[in-house]
N, C-alpha and C positions, 0 to 999 in steps of 0.2 A: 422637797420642801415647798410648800405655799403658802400665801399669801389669802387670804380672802379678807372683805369689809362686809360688814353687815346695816342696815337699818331696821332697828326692831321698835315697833308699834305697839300699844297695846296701855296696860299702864306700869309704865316703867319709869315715871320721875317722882321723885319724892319719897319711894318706898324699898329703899335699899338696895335699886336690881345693879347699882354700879359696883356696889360691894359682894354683892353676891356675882357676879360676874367675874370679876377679879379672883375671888377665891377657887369659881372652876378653872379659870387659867391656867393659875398658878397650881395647882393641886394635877392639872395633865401638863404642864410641863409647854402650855404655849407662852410666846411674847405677844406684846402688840399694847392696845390701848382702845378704853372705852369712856365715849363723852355724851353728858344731856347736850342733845339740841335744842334751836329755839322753836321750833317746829311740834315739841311735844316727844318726838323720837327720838332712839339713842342708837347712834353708831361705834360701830364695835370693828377692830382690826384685830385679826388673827394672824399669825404665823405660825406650822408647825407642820407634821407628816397628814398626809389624807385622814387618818384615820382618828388623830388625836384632834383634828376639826370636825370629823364629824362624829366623832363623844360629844363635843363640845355643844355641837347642834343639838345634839339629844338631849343635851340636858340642862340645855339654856331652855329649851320650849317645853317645858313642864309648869304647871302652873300653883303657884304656892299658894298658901293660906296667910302668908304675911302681906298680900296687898296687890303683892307683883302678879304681873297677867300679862303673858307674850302673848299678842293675836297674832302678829305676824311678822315672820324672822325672814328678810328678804336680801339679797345675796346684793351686794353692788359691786363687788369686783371680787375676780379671783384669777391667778395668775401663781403662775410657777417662779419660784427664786431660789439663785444658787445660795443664798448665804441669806441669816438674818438681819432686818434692817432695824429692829428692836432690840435691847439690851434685856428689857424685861415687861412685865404688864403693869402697865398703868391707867390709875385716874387721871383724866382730864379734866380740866373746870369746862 
């Protein structure tokens, strides 16, 4: 099980990518939480096996027609944990 946080760049406030983020979560099965910062970026916490974070990657950095534009998906922490520290995936304000 890990842990990774994310900071993605690009234009992700205002255009749905918290909700659209949440629903890949939740649909592979990770915990964790994703919030706008004041900075323009949005930080994103995963929890789950190797493999079901990087589905996760792959399909966060796809770029839609609804507005959302990931330029760049950058790793700020990842770390191995025995157990989850998340109940489920959440919006942050």
């Amino acid at each position: 099980m890990q842990l990774r946080r994310f900071f993605v760049s690009g234009r992700v406030q205002g255009v749905g990518f918290r909700n659209f983020t949440r629903m890949i979560c939740v649909s592979l099965g990770l915990t964790g939480f994703v919030k706008n910062l004041p900075n323009g970026k949005v930080e994103i916490a995963v929890e789950g096996s190797p493999s079901q974070i990087e589905n996760f990657m792959r399909r966060i950095s796809v770029h839609f027609s609804r507005g959302i534009s990931v330029e760049k998906l950058e790793t700020a922490e990842s770390r191995e944990i025995e157990r989850r520290e998340f109940a489920s995936f959440a919006i942050l304000a």
